[in-house]
ZARODREN-399581 format. One record per residue (C-alpha): x, y, z. Coordinates in steps of 0.25 Angstrom, whole numbers, padded with zeros to 4 digits, always signed. Layout:
XYZ
...
END
This chain:
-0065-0099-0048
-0060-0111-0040
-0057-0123-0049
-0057-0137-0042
-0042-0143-0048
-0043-0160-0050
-0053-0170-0052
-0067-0165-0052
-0076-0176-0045
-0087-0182-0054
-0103-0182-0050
-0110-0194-0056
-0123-0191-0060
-0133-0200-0055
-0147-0205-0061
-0157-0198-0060
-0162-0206-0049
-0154-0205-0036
-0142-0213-0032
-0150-0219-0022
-0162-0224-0029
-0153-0233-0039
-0152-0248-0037
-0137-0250-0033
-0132-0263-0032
-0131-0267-0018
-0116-0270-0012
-0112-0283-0007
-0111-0276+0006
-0111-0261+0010
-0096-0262+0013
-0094-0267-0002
-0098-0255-0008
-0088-0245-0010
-0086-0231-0011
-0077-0235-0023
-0089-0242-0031
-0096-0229-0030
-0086-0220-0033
-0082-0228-0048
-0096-0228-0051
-0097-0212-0049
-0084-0210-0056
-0091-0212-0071
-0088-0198-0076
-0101-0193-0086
-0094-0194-0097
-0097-0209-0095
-0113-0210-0091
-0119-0222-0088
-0130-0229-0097
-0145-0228-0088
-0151-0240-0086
-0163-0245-0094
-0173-0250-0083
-0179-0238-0073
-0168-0228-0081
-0157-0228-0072
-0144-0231-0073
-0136-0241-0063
-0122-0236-0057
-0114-0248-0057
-0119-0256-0069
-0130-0259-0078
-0131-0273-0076
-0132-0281-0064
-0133-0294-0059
-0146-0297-0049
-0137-0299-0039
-0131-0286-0039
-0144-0279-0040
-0146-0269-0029
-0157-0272-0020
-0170-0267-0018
-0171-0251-0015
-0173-0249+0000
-0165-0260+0006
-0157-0257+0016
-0143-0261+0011
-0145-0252+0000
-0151-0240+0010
-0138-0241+0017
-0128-0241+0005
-0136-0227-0001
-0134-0220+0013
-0119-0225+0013
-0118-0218-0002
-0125-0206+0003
-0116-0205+0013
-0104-0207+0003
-0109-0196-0007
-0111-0185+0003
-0097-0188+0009
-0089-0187-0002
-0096-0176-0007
-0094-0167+0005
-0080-0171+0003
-0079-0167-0010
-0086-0154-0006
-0076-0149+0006
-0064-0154-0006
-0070-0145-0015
-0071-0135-0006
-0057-0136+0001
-0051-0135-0012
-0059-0121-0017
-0056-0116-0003
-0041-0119-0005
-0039-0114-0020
-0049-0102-0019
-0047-0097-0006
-0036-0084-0005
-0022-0093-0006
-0011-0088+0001
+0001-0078-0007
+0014-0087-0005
+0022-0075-0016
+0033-0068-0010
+0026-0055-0009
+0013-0062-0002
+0024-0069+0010
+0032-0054+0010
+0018-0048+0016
+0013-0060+0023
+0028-0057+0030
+0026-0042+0030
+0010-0043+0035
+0017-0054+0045
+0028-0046+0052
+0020-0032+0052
+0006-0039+0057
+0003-0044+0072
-0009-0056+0070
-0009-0056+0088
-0018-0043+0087
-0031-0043+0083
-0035-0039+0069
-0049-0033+0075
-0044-0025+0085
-0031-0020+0080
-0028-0023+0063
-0016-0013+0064
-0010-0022+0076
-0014-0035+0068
-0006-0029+0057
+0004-0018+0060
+0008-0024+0074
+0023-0027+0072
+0024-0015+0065
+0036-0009+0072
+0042+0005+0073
+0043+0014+0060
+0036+0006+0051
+0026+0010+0040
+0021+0003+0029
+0023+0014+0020
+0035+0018+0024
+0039+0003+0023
+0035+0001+0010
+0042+0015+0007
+0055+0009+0012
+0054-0004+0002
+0052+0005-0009
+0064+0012-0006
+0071-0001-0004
+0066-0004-0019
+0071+0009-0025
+0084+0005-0017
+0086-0009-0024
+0082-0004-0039
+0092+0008-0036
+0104-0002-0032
+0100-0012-0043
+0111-0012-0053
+0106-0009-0067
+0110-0001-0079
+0103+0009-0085
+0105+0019-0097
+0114+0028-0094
+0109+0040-0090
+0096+0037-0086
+0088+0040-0073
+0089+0026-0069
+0104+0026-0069
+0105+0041-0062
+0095+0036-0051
+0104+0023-0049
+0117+0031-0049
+0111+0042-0039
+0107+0032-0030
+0121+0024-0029
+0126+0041-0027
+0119+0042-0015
+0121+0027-0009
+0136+0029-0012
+0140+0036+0001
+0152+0033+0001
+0156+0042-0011
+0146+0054-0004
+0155+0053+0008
+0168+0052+0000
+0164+0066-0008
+0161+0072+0007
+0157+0088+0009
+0163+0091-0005
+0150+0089-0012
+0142+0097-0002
+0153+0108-0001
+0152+0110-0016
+0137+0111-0015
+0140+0123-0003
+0149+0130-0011
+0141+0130-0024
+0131+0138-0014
+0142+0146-0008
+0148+0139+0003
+0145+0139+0017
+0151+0147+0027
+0155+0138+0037
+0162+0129+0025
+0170+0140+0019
+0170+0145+0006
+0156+0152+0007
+0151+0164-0003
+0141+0171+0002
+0130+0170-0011
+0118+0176-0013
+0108+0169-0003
+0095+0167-0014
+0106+0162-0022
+0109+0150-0014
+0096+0148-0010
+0091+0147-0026
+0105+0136-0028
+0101+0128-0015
+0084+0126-0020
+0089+0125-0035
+0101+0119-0036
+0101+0109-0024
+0087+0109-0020
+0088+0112-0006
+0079+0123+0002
+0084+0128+0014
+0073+0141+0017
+0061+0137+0010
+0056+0126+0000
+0053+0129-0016
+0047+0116-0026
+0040+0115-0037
+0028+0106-0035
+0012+0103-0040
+0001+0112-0035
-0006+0105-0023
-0021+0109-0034
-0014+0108-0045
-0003+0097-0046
+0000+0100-0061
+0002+0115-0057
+0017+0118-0052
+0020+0125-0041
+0032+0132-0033
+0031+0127-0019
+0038+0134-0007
+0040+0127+0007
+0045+0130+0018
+0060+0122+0021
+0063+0109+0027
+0073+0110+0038
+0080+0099+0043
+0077+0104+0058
+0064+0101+0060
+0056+0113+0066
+0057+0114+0082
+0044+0107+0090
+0041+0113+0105
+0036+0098+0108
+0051+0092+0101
+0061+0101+0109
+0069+0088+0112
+0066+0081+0099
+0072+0094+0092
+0082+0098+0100
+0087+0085+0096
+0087+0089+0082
+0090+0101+0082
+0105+0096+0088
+0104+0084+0078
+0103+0094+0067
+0115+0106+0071
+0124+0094+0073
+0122+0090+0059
+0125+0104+0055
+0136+0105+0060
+0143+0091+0055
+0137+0095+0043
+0144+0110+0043
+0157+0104+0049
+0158+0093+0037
+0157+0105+0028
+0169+0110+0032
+0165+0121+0043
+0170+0123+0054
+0163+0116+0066
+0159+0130+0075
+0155+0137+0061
+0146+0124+0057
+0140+0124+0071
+0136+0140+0071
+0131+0139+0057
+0123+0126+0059
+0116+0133+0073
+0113+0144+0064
+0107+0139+0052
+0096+0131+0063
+0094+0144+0068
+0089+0150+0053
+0082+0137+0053
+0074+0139+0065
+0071+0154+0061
+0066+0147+0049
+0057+0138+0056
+0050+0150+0059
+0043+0154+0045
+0039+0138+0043
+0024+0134+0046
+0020+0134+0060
+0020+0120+0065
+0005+0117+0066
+0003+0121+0052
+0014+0111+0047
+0009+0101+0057
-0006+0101+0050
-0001+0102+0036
+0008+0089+0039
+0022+0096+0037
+0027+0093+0049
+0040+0083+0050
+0039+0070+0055
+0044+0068+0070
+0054+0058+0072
+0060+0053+0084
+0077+0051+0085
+0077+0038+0084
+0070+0037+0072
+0078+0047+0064
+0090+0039+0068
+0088+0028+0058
+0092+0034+0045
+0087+0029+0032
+0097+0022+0023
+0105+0029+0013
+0099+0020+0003
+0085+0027+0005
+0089+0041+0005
+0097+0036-0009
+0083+0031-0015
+0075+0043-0010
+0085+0052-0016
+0085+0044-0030
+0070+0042-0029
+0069+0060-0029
+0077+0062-0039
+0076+0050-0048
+0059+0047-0046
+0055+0041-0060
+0067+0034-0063
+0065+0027-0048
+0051+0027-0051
+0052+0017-0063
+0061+0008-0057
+0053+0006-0045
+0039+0004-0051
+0046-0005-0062
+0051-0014-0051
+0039-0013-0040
+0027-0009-0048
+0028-0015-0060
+0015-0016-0070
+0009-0029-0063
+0010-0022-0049
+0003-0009-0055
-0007-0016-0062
-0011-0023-0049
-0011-0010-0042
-0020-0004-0052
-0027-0016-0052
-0031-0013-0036
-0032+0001-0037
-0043-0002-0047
-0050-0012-0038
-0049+0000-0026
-0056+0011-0034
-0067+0002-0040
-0070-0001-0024
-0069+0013-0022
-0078+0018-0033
-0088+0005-0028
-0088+0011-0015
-0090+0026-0017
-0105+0021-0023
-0108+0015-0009
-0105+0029+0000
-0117+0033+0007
-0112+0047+0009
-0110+0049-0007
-0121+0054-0015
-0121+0048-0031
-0115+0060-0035
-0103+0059-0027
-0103+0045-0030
-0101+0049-0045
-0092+0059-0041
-0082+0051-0033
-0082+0039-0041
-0078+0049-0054
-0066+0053-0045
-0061+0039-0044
-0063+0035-0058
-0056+0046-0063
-0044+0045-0053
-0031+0043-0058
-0022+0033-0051
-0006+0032-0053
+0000+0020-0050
+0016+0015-0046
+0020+0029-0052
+0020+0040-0059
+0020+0038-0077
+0030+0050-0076
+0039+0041-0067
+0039+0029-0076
+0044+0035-0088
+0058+0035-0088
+0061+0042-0100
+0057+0053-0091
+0068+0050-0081
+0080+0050-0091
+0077+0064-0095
+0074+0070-0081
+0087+0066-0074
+0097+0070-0087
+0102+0082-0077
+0104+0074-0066
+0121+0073-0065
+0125+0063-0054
+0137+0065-0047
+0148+0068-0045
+0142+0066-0031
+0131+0062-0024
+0127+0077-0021
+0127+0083-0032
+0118+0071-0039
+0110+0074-0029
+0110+0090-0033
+0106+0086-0047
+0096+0078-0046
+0091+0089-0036
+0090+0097-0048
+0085+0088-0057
+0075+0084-0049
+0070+0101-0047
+0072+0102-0061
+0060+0090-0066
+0053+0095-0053
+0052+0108-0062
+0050+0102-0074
+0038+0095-0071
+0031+0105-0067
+0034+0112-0081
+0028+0101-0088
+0013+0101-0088
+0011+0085-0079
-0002+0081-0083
+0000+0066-0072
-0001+0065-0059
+0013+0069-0051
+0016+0059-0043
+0019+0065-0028
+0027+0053-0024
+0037+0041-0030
+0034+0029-0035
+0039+0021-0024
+0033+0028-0013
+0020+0023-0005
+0011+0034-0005
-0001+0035-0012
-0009+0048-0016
-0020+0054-0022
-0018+0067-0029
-0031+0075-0029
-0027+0086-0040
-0024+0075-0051
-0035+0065-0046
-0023+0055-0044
-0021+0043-0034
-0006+0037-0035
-0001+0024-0029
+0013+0022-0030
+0021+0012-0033
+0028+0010-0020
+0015+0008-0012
+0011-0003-0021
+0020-0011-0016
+0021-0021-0004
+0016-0024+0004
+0005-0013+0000
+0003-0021-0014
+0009-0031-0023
+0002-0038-0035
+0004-0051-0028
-0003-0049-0015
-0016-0055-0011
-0026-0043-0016
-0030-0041+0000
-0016-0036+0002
-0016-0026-0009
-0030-0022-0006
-0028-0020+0007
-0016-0013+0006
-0014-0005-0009
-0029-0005-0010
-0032+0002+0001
-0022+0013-0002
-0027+0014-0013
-0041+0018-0008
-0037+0025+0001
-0030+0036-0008
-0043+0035-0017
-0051+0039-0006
-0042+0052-0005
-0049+0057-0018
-0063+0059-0008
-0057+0065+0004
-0062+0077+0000
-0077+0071+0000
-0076+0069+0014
-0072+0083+0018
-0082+0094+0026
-0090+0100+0012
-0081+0089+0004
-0093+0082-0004
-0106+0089-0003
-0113+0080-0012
-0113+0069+0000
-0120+0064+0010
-0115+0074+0020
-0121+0068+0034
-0118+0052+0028
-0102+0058+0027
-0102+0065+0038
-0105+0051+0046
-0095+0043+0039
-0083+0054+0041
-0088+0056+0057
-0090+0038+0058
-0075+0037+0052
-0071+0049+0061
-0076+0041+0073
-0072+0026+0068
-0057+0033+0070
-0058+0039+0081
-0062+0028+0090
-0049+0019+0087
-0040+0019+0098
-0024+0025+0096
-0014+0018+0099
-0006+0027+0109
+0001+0040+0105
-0006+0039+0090
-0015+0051+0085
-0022+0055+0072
-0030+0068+0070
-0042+0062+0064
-0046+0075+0056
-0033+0073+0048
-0033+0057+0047
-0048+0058+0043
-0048+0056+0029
-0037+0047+0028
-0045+0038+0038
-0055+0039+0029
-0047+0034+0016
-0043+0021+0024
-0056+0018+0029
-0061+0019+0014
-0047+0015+0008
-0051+0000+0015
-0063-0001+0011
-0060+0001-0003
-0050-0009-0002
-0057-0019+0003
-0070-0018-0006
-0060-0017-0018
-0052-0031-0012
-0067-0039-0010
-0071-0035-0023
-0058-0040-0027
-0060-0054-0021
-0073-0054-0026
-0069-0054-0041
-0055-0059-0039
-0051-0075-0034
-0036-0078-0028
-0032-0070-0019
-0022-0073-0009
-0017-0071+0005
-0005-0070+0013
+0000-0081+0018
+0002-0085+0035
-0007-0073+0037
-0021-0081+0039
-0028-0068+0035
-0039-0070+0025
-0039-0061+0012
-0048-0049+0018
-0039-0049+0031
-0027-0048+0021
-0033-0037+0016
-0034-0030+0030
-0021-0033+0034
-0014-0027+0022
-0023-0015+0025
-0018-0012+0039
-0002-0016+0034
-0002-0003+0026
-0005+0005+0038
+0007-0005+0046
+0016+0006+0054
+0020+0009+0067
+0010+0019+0075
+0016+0031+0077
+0010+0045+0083
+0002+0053+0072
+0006+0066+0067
-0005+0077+0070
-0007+0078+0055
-0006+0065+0047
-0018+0062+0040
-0017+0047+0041
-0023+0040+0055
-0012+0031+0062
-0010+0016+0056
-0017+0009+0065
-0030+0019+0063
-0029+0017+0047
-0029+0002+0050
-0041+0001+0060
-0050+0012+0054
-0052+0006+0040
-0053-0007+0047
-0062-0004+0056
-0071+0002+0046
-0071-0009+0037
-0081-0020+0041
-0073-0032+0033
-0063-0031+0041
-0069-0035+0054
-0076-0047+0046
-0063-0051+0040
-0056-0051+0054
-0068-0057+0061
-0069-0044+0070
-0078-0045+0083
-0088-0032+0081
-0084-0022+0091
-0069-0023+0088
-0059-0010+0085
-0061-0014+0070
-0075-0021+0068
-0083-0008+0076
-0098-0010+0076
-0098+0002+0067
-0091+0009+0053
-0091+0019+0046
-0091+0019+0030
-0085+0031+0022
-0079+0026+0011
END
């Protein structure tokens, strides 16, 4: 509630009988009576009340005694009709001035106040340098706010990249620690494999050792013909490596606290050959046999040996392409590589990034505790658990309101959500670094860089084992800490949001909440909503209203559709489907949860230079998450491309054309909806 600051203004109650009926004593003349007079005899506070009068019981306002001449003359005169409408006059004018005081003031100390913080200006610059205000909002919100998005960028990825950049500094920080420890055995790997001048000093004689401890190589010299399943069992146990076929230990995809032994098929570096890329791999396939043959020749074989052994082991390879899944079958499953062009292989990431990577595989709790103790500490969590709550109350509220849902399904939906579990910033196994100390007591570093490597490969297999041993009652967490991607897991009835998506510009405690309900929150909903995909399956919830869900999924169906592509995009709408679903619902969620928010909650803010009201700040964090360069779409990704994820929901959500004064008929106020969620 607003409070007016200063010197409250004080109302005189008058007699009972008006102002106006009162003898006053009339002025010498009408210039002679000033506003002044008035104001002194209005300023007794009531504390102080005048005495009435004896005679007709009312009170004068001057004083109680007067002389005949200063007696006012007889009501109705003219001089005196004139000085009332002059005071009439007076009243009302100042009282409207006081009034638009009053109201300038509230406006100005309860109205959204701009966020001058640093981490308010850092996204004003980012929402600023990513966003283009000369396109319409109504026709085109992913131009509005992804238009200078250029080349390979991806929200995501770039927040991926920044988290990275975090690890990086906490890993090159100097500290001390106990001697021993995880922390320092992270620390000490990581400055192993940034020190590259000391990997190129010991040159081949690491890897020579390595070849003769699996008995040489024929164009290298020195090779003893050994047993061929011996070889096979030191490379997959001893080093970790699977040249014909694939073996880990991992959870049962029903079952996750059941163990299982997995076998895959390998991984080559030559990708398998594509009738429609004879140029493209053709190119590869050169790039690849000269690598061979450097490779062979700084081994120690001689050149013309190196080159016939290296055309050889591609021909094994491409015998062995043979027995992999046909290409179709991987293509719809989603196994299929990622095709790059040249140009983008040629920049290579920096060494420093393969260094975390390494250290975050090998030494993932101690890294996990030092990152969430320096970028998700208790205050960022609670805030986090604070929105997440707010998400799945609206949720909860909103599955009540579904036509298509029966009262038993109702029941049954909202149980799901109230007995979810949700895990946030990390795992507890990975806080506890107790644990750590006695998982890494067999890793030996040095003496150099490869074999630490090789021992923290077999640490790693070894807890990998070990864990599955011991009976895991929690939730395994299927990424790091400091990644982005948020899950649900349907065997353990688990939704986890790690700690590197909560970050900015996704989240931050600091934010205006239209910032990190637009963004977090409507992850957030969005993975909550993976928990009744199977409710809007063919034969998935029997207990609806069959013919009312039918006509929501075939509305939604059709509202996607009829958007226009920008030119050499695609999206197989039977795969995107549900996922288009989950952003549609994701945002409406969000944006129920933010108005309730309002409603209950006073002081938000916004961000300054951008002259978007709260609501619009809300919409635009929405639309900065899906921010990346349009790109073709792969025949089987199950998300629509990014300017589809930002126009459907929008489209769909009637707010938004009243917050950005949309005409009716526009691409994102149509004359028609649909409502799913």
């Amino acid at each position: 509630m607003c409070v007016v600051a200063g010197r409250a203004a004080r109302v005189t109650k008058w007699p009972e009988k008006t102002l106006f009926n009162a003898p006053f004593p009339a002025p010498a003349s009408l210039s002679s009576f000033s506003l002044h007079s008035l104001q002194e005899s209005g300023d007794q506070s009531e504390e102080e009340p005048r005495e009435p009068s004896q005679a007709g019981g009312m009170g004068t306002l001057w004083s109680q005694e007067s002389t005949p001449e200063e007696r006012p003359p007889v009501e109705g005169s003219r001089p005196w009709a004139v000085a009332r409408r002059v005071l009439t006059a007076i009243q009302v004018l100042g009282l409207l001035l006081c009034f638009s005081v009053l109201l300038f003031y509230i406006f100005q100390n309860c109205g959204p106040r701009p966020c001058e913080t640093s981490v308010c200006l850092d996204l004003r610059d980012h929402y600023l340098a990513s966003g283009n205000t000369s396109v319409a909002p109504c026709t085109d919100f992913f131009g509005f706010a992804c238009g200078r998005v250029k080349g390979t960028y991806n929200s995501f990825q770039e927040l991926a990249t920044k988290n990275k950049n975090r690890l990086r500094r906490i890993l090159e920080a100097r500290n001390s620690w106990y001697s021993g420890s995880g922390e320092e055995k992270a620390f000490q790997f990581y400055n192993s494999c940034m020190d590259t001048r000391a990997i190129e000093a010991a040159g081949t004689g690491p890897l020579r050792q390595v070849i003769e401890e699996l008995g040489g190589w024929r164009i290298s010299g020195n090779w003893t013909s050994l047993n061929f399943n011996r070889t096979l069992r030191l490379l997959m146990s001893q080093y970790g490596h699977f040249p014909f076929f694939r073996a880990y230990l991992g959870p049962h995809p029903a079952s996750p606290h059941t163990p299982v032994i997995q076998i895959d098929q390998p991984e080559f570096d030559v990708p398998l050959k594509q009738d429609q890329e004879q140029k493209t791999y053709a190119q590869i396939f050169r790039e690849y046999l000269t690598y061979l043959n450097q490779l062979g020749t700084l081994l120690g074989g001689d050149p013309n040996k190196v080159q016939e052994h290296a055309f050889r082991s591609l021909i094994i390879t491409s015998r062995l392409f043979q027995f992999l899944r046909p290409l179709e079958q991987r293509r719809a499953q989603g196994k299929l590589f990622q095709m790059v062009t040249i140009d983008q292989l040629k920049p290579a990431r920096p060494r420093w990034m393969k260094c975390v990577e390494k250290t975050g595989t090998f030494f993932e709790p101690t890294l996990a505790a030092l990152f969430v103790r320096e970028a998700f500490d208790p205050s960022t969590r609670s805030a986090a658990m604070e929105l997440f709550t707010a998400i799945r109350d609206a949720l909860i509220t909103r599955l009540r309101k579904l036509p298509w849902m029966n009262e038993e399904t109702q029941n049954m939906a909202q149980d799901k959500v109230a007995q979810l579990q949700v895990e946030m910033g990390a795992s507890e196994w990975a806080l506890k670094p107790e644990l750590a100390r006695q998982e890494y007591r067999d890793i030996q570093l040095g003496p150099n860089f490869l074999q630490s490597v090789l021992s923290c490969v077999r640490s790693l297999q070894a807890r990998i084992v070990q864990s599955f041993l011991q009976p895991c009652p929690q939730h395994r967490w299927k990424v790091s800490p400091w990644e982005v991607n948020a899950y649900y897991s349907i065997s353990d009835h688990v939704v986890v949001f790690p700690a590197g998506l909560l970050q900015p510009p996704f989240f931050h405690p600091g934010y205006p909440r239209a910032v990190n309900f637009g963004a977090a929150g409507s992850i957030m909903a969005h993975e909550l909503l993976h928990i009744f995909y199977q409710l809007l399956l063919p034969g998935g919830c029997p207990a609806c209203d069959t013919h009312a869900l039918q006509e929501a999924l075939l509305c939604l169906k059709r509202h996607y559709a009829a958007f226009p592509l920008p030119s050499g995009t695609s999206f197989n709408d039977s795969l995107t489907f549900l996922e288009n679903a989950a952003d549609v619902g994701g945002l409406a969620i969000a944006l129920q949860a933010y108005s309730k928010r309002l409603l209950w909650h006073r002081g938000e803010t916004v961000l300054p230079r951008l002259d978007l009201s709260p609501q619009q700040i809300f919409f635009r964090s929405y639309a900065q998450v899906m921010c990346r360069e349009p790109s073709p779409q792969e025949s089987y990704d199950t998300h629509s491309p990014p300017h589809l994820r930002v126009h459907g929901p929008l489209s769909s959500t009637p707010a938004f054309a009243r917050y950005f004064r949309c005409a009716r008929g526009t691409l994102l106020s149509p004359s028609s909806r649909c409502q799913l969620w």
